[in-house]
C-alpha positions, 0 to 999 in steps of 0.5 A, spaced: 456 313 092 448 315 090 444 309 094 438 307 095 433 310 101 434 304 106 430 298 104 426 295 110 422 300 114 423 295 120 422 302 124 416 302 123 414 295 123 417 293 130 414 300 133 407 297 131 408 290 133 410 294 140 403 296 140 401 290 138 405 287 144 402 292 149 395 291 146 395 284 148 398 283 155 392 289 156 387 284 153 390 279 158 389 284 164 383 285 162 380 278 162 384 277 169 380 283 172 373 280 167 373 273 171 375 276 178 369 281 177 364 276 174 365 271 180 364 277 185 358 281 182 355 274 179 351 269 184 354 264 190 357 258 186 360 262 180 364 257 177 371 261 175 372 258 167 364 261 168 366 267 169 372 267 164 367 264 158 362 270 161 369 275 160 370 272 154 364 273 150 362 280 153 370 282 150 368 279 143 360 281 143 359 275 141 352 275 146 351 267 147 348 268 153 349 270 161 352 264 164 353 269 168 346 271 172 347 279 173 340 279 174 340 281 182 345 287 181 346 293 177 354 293 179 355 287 176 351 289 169 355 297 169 361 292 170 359 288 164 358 293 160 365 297 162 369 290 160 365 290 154 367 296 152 374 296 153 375 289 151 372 291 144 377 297 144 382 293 145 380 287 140 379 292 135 385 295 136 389 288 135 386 286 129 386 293 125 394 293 128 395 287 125 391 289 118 395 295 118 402 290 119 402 286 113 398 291 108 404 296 110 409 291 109 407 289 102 406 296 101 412 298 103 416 293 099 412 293 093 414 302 094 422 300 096 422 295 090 419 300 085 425 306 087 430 301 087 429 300 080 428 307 078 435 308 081 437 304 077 435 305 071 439 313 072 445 308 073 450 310 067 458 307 067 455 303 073 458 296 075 454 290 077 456 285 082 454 278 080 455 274 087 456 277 095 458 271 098 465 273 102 469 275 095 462 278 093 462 283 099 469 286 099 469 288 092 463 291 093 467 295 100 472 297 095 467 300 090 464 304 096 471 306 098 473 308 091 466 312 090 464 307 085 457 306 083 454 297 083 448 294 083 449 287 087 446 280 084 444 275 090 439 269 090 441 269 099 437 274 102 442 272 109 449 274 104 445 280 102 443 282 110 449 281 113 453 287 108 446 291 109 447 291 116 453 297 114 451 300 108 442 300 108 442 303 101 445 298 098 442 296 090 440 290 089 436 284 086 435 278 088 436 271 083 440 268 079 445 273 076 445 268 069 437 270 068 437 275 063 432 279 066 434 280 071 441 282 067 437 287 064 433 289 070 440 291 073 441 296 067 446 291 063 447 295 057 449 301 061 453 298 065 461 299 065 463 292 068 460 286 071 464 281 076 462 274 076 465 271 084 459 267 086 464 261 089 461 255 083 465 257 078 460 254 072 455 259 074 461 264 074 461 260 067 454 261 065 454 269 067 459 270 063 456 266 057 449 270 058 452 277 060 458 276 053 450 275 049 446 280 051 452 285 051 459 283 047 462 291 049 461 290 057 468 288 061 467 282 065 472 279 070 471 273 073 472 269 079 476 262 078 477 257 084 480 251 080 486 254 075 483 249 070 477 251 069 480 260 067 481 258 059 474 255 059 472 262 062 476 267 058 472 262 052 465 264 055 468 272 054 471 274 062 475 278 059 480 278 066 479 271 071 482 272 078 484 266 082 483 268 089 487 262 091 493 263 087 492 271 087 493 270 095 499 266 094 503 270 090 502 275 096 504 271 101 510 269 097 511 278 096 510 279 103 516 274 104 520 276 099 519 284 098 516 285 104 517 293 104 513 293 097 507 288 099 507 292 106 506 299 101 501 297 097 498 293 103 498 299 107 495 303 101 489 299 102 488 299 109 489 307 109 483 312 112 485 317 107 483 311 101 489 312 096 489 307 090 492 307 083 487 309 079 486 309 071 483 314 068 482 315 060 483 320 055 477 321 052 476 323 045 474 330 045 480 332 048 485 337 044 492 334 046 497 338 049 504 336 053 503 334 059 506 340 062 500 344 061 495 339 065 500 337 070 504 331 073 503 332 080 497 336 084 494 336 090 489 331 089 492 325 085 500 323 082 501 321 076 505 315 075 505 313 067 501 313 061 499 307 056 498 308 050 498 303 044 500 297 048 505 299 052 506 303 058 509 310 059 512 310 066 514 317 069 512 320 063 517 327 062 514 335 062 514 335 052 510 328 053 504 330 049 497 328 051 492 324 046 485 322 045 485 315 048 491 314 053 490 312 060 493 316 064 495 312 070 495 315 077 496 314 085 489 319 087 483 318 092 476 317 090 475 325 090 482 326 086 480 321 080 474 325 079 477 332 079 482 329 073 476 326 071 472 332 070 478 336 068 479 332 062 472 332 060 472 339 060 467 340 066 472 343 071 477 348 070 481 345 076 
């Protein structure tokens, strides 16, 4: 999946605040040594909070006076020169390091957030992820999975955190995905297919109304948590809703009652080797042929059954004639769907 470079230089920024971290205890070492060395060089009777103000503002150069009378000892004035020396070095490096930290933290997100967009803006046929709570997060793992490109929607930086942790390059913006610009930031108009699955069925509700408005062709399935409320969605244009509480029913139910067929397709998805039942259209520059020359079955994907005009074609025969528009229905990984892909666009002779 063609991801962004990682989104926070939080390398760099904890390298600095080490530095800054040493820096300070030095500065403490150095006023400790200061406040000891100015009651021994400084006259019988030095107060020791005397020699700490004495410490302090020969580090800062502030210069109010000698509380401190180093007149009787030339040590005492070469060691007041040493701490002031040292200190002034270690208070200028504190303050440039702490200048360089926060122009470099807006810098580098002001450049994280200018490469972001334009690697979105190169997206085409992507999908865009509207809501990355828990249901959010497993489609998005799914799409890397299957090697589909997404851009995520999310106004909760922590929701966003906790999937950056395990995939850095992740594309996202973050807001309200029922905004339009930020829509369009996420390249709506070039967009495959949208999800709407924050866990608050109207915003689900009015993503789907902004999106159907601002691009009436884009697919749209939409996360439904009360059943009652999937007709008012399929009215604001979700062209799928998926319930999550009765879709995890019905597999309860399967795992009881065929139990071999739900552990097949469970097993599907758990698989290192990243199989899926994956579609993949015919597309209209195709010159039909029987399906003899293209192939049931290859090394990299099975074919299981064609739709057209509506109705399926399962486990179509070798005289089965391949047409423009056709969805050809096939159990392949990531790297097989693409291989068919680019065979049927002409791109591959695989």
């Amino acid at each position: 999946m063609d991801l962004a470079q990682p989104i926070t230089p939080a390398g760099q920024n904890h390298r600095v605040l080490l530095r800054m971290g040493w820096a300070f205890v030095a500065l403490l070492l150095q006023l400790l040594v200061g406040t000891l060395g100015f009651l021994y060089f400084g006259q019988e009777g030095t107060a020791p909070f005397d020699a700490f103000y004495m410490t302090a503002i020969t580090i800062t150069t502030v210069g109010y006076g000698e509380v401190v009378d180093l007149a009787h000892t030339d040590a005492g004035r070469l060691f007041a020169a040493f701490v002031s020396f040292v200190g002034f070095g270690t208070v200028t490096f504190i303050f440039t390091s702490l200048t360089v930290f926060f122009l470099e933290t807006d810098l580098n997100e002001a450049l994280r957030r200018r490469r972001m967009e334009k690697a979105i803006l190169k997206l085409k046929d992507h999908y865009i992820l509207c809501g990355f709570g828990r249901v959010g997060r497993n489609v998005a793992t799914e799409l890397i999975v299957t090697g589909h490109r997404f851009v995520a929607i999310e106004p909760n930086a922590d929701e966003l955190g906790r999937f950056l942790e395990r995939q850095p390059g992740l594309l996202y913006i973050q807001g309200d995905a029922s905004d339009d610009d930020l829509l369009l930031r996420a390249d709506l108009a070039d967009a495959r297919g949208l999800f709407a699955v924050t866990g608050d069925d109207s915003r689900n509700l009015m993503i789907c109304l902004t999106v159907r408005q601002l691009n009436p062709t884009v697919r749209i399935v939409a996360r439904c948590h009360e059943m009652r409320n999937a007709d008012k969605m399929r009215k604001a244009g979700a062209d799928v809703v998926v319930s999550p509480d009765f879709t995890g029913g019905m597999s309860i139910a399967s795992s009881m009652i065929r139990p071999h067929v739900a552990s097949f397709f469970d097993e599907m998805l758990r698989s290192e080797l990243n199989t899926r039942i994956e579609e993949v259209p015919v597309p209209a520059g195709w010159t039909p042929c029987r399906l003899s020359e293209l192939g049931r079955r290859s090394a990299s994907h099975m074919l299981l059954g064609v739709r057209l005009d509506g109705r399926l074609e399962l486990n179509p025969g070798d005289d089965f004639w391949l047409q423009p528009g056709q969805i050809l229905l096939i159990m392949a990984d990531a790297a097989g769907r693409q291989a068919l892909e680019h065979r049927l666009a002409g791109t591959d002779s695989v």
